[in-house]
C-alpha positions in Angstrom: 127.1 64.5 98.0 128.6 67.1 95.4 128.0 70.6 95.0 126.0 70.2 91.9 123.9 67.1 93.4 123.3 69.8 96.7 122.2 72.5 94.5 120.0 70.1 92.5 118.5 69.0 95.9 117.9 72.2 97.1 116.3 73.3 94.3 113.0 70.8 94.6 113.2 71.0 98.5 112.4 74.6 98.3 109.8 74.2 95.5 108.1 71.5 97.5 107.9 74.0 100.0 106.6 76.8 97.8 104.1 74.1 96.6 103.2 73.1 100.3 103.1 77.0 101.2 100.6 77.7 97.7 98.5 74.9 98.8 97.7 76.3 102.6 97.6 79.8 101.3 94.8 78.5 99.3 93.2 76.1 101.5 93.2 79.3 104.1 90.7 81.1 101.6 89.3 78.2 99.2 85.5 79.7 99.5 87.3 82.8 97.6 89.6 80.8 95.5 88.1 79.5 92.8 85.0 80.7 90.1 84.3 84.2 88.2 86.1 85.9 91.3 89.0 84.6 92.8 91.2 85.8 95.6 94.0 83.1 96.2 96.3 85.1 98.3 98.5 82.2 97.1 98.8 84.0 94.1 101.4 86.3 95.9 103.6 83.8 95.2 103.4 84.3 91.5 106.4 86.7 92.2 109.1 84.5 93.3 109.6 84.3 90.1 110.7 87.6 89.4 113.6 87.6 91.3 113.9 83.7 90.6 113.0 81.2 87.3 114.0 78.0 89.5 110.8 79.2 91.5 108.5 78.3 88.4 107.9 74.5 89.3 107.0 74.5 92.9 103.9 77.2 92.1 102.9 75.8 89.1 103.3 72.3 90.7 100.6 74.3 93.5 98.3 75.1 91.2 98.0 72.1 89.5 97.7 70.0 93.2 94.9 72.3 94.3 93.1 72.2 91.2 93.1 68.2 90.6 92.2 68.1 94.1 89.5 70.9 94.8 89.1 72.2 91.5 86.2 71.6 88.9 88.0 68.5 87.1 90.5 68.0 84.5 89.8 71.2 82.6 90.9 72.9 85.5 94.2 71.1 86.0 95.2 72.2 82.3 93.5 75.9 81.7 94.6 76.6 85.6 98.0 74.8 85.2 98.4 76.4 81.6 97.3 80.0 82.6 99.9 79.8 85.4 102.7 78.5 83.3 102.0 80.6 80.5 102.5 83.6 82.8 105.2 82.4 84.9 107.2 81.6 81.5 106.8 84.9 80.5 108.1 86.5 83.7 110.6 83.8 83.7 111.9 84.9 80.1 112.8 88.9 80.7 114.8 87.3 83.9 118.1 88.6 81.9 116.7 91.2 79.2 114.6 93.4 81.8 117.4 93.9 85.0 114.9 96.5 86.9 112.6 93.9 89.3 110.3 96.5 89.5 109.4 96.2 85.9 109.5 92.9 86.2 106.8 93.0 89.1 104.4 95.0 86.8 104.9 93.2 84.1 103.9 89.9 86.1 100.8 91.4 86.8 100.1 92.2 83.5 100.9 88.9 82.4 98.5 87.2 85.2 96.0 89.1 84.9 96.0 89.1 81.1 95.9 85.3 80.5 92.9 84.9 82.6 91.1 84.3 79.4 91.8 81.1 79.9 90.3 80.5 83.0 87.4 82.4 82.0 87.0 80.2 79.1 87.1 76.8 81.3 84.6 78.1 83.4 82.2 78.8 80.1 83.0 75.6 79.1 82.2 74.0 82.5 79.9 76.3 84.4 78.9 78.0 81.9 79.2 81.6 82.8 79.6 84.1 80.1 82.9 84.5 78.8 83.4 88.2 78.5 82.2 89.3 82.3 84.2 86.4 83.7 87.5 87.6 82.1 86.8 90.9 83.5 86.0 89.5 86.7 89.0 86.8 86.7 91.6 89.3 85.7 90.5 92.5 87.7 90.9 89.9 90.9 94.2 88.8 89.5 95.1 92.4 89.4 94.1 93.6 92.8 95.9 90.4 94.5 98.8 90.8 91.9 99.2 94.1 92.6 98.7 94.2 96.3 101.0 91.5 97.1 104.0 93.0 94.7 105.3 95.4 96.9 105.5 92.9 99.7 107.4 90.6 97.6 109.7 93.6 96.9 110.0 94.0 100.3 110.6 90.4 101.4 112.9 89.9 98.5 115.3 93.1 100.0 115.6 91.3 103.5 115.7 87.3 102.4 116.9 87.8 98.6 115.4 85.3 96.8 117.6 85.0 94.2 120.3 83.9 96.2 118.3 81.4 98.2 118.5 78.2 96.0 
């Protein structure tokens, strides 16, 4: 096997274990994880791709397996799947026009917690609960996990260096 055909392996090993890993992080805490209030700790996980883009697939690829699976239908799979990519995109974008991952971290937050309208709206459109409290609700939880879990990334990214692992 070549270098590039090794890289290109590693690459979706490691996002099928950030997919396994978003999956049991949910799992752990699924009577939290899903409605007007949601506190995946999985969500953490959001921030790999800060200090990595190739990181994008295997927690968007998360989301979308927990929310066919224990989610409210299809609707979920594509405003859950969409909020996430949307987000992650975003993030994934400044990768080489904003150099400070701090900045970066914040800005993820924002972005998460920002395009929650979109799970607010699939959940007045399935359950539904009024749109404006549940964005309120859906993004302030965002927030707090976002924002929690960003200096831990930090953290973890000074000691295992994320960019540098696929």
């Amino acid at each position: 096997m070549n270098m590039v055909e090794r890289s290109r392996v590693n690459v979706v090993v490691t996002n099928g274990i950030i997919m396994a890993l978003y999956l049991a992080l949910t799992i752990l805490v699924s009577p939290v994880a899903s409605g007007a209030i949601q506190f995946r700790i999985s969500e953490s996980l959001n921030h790999l791709v800060v200090f990595n883009r190739k990181y994008l697939w295997g927690i968007f690829g998360g989301v979308v397996v927990y929310n066919a699976i224990f989610g409210m239908g299809w609707l979920d799979v594509v405003f859950g799947g969409g909020q996430t990519l949307l987000a992650l995109a975003l993030t994934a974008l400044l990768q080489n026009t904003i150099k400070n991952a701090k900045i970066r971290l914040a800005l993820n937050v924002v972005f998460f917690s920002a395009s929650m309208f979109l799970i607010a709206l699939m959940l007045n459109l399935t359950a539904q609960l009024p749109f404006w409290p549940t964005y309120g609700w859906t993004a302030l939880s965002e927030a707090i996990i976002m924002t929690i879990s960003a200096p831990i990334m930090y953290y973890l990214n000074t000691r295992l260096n994320f960019a540098k692992q696929i």
